[in-house]
N, C-alpha and C positions, 0 to 999 in steps of 0.2 A: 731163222725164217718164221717161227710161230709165233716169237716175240714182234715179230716186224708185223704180223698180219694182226696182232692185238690192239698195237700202239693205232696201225690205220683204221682200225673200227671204231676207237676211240678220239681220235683226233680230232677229227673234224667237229664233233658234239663241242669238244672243250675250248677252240678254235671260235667256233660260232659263239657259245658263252662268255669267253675272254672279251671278245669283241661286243657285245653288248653291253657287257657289264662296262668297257671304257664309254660304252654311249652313253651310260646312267650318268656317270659319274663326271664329264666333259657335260652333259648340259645341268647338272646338279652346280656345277662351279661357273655357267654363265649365270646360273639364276641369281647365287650369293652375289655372284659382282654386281648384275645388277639391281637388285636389293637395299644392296650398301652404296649404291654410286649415287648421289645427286642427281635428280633430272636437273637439265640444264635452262627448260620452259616454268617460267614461273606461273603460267597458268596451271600447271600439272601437281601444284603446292593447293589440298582444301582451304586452307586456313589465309584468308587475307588481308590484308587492312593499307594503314597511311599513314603519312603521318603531315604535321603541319605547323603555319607558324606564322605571322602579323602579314610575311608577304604571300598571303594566300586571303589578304583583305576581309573583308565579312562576307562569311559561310553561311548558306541555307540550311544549316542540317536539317529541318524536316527533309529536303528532297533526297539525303542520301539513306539508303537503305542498310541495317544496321544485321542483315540476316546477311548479306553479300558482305560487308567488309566488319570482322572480327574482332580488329581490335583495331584501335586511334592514338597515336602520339603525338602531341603537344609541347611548342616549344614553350621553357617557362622562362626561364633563365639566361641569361652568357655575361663570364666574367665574376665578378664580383658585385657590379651593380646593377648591372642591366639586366631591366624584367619587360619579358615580350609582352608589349599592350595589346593584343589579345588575347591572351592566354585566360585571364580571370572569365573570360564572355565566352570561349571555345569552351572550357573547363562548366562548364555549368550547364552549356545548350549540347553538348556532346552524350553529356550524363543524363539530361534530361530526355534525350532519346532515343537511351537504352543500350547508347554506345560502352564495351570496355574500354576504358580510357586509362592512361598516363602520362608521364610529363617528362620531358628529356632539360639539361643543361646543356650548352655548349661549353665547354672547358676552355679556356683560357690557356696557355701554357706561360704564360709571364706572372700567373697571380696566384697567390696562395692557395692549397686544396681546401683550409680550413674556412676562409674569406667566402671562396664558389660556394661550399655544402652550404653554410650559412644564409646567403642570398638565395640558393634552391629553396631551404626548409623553411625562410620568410615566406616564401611565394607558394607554395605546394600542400594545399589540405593533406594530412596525414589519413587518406577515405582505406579502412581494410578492405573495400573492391579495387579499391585503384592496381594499375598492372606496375610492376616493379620500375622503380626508377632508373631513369637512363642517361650517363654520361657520355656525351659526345665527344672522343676523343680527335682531332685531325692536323695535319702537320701546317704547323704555319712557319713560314720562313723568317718571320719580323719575330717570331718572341721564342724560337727553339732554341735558341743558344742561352735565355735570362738563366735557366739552368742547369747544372748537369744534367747527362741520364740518369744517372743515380738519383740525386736531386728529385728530378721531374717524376720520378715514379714513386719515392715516396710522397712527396705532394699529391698527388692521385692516390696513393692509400689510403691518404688522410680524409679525403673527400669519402672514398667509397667508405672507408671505415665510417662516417659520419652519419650520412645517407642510410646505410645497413642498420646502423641503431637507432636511427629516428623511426624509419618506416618499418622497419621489424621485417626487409624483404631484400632478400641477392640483388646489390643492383645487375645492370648490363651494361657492357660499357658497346655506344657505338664507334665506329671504326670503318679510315680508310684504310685502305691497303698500305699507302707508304708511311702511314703513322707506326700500324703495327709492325710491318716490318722492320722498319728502322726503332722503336722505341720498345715496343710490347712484347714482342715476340719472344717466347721462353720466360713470362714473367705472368702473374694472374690466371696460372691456371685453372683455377674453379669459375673464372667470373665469365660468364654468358655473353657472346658476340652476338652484334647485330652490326651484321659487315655490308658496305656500300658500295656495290658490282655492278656498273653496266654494261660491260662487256661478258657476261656471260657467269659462271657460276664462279660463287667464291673462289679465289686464289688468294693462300697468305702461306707465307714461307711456313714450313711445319706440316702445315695443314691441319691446322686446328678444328674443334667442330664448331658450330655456328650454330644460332637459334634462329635471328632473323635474317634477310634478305631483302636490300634495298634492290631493286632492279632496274629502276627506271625514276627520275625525275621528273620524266614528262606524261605522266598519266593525266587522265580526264576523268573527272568525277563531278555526276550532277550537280547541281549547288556551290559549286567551288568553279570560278571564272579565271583562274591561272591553270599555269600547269600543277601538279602536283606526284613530290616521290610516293611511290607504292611499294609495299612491302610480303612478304609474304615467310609465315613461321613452317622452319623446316621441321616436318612433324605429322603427322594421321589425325583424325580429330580425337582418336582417343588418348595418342601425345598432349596434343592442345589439350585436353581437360585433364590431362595427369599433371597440365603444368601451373593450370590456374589452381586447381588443388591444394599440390604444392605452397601455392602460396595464398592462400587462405579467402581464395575469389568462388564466389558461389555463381556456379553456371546460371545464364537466363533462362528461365524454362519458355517452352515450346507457345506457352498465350504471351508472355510478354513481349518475346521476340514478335506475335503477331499481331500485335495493336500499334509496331511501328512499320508492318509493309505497306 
């Protein structure tokens, strides 16, 4: 009996305790998830930018604002021979207006890795601001079978090995979903995705991490009279500036940024 009137004077206190402490700890573990989840609004990404290429015609860049959109990719390259005629005129009025800039390949999958890098690093100022090089990786039905997987992915080493010791910088490779899945997936893990989702947040088998984020094709940006894809780097801006860092990009300071609003 005196054990039973102890335990009940006690109880309750330890009861009401037990029970809070699971409320610490139940909203302690929605936070982490959602922390760790992807938002799935790409407005809700700081860091934003573009990217573009001959069918996006002659661009105004004075009209676009280089304090809203972060960084700019530029197509330079596809294949082995082909160099996007605007590329040299984007590449010089982009820089000159304060924009970070780089420059993407489209990959071929019928042509040599050694042939593309080549054709890239004819076409591509070697600038230590420039933002790391980007191969475009995507599944095409006409040249996916010229070689094996095996094959095909050493050829894309060979490129990215190539690229990496010209520029002295990790490339990225861009990517759809069914290229990776079918071709990449479980192979180049160090090398940085920039994945091409408009349905909603990346999805790739694995679930690998991702830097960039294509979300839309059809964006509108002043000075530019098509549509244009929009981009946006998964990161905080003090991600974004660990990552130009990184790789040996000097941030714009705060007047330079404002002699181009």
């Amino acid at each position: 009996m005196q054990k039973h009137q102890i335990w009940s004077r006690y109880s309750k206190p330890l009861l009401v305790g037990f029970g809070f402490l699971v409320i610490l700890v139940t909203i302690a573990m929605v936070y982490l998830y959602l922390m760790k989840t992807p938002s799935s609004h790409a407005a809700d990404y700081p860091i934003q930018g573009f990217d573009v290429s001959h069918h996006q015609k002659e661009i105004q860049w004075q009209q676009i604002p280089p304090e809203k959109y972060r960084f700019v990719y530029l197509k330079a390259t596809e294949g082995g021979d082909f160099k996007d005629t605007r590329f040299q005129e984007n590449w010089l009025k982009a820089r000159e207006r304060g924009f970070l800039v780089g420059a993407y390949h489209f990959y071929r999958l019928c042509r040599d890795g050694s042939i593309q890098a080549q054709n890239f690093i004819d076409s591509v100022p070697n600038k230590p601001d420039a933002l790391p090089p980007v191969i475009d990786l995507e599944y095409d039905s006409k040249c996916i079978n010229t070689y094996s997987k095996e094959q095909l992915l050493n050829e894309i080493q060979v490129m990215h090995d190539a690229l990496k010791k010209h520029y002295g910088k990790q490339p990225i490779f861009y990517i759809s979903k069914a290229f990776y899945n079918i071709v990449l997936a479980g192979n180049f893990p160090n090398v940085p995705l920039w994945v091409r989702e408009y349905k909603g947040l990346p999805d790739l088998k694995d679930q690998p991490a991702w830097l960039f984020w294509q979300h839309t094709s059809q964006g509108k940006i002043p000075g530019i009279t098509t549509p244009v894809d929009l981009n946006v780097f998964y990161g905080s801006e003090q991600q974004w500036l660990e990552f130009l860092k990184k790789n040996a990009i000097a941030v714009p300071s705060s007047e330079e940024q404002a002699k181009y609003s």
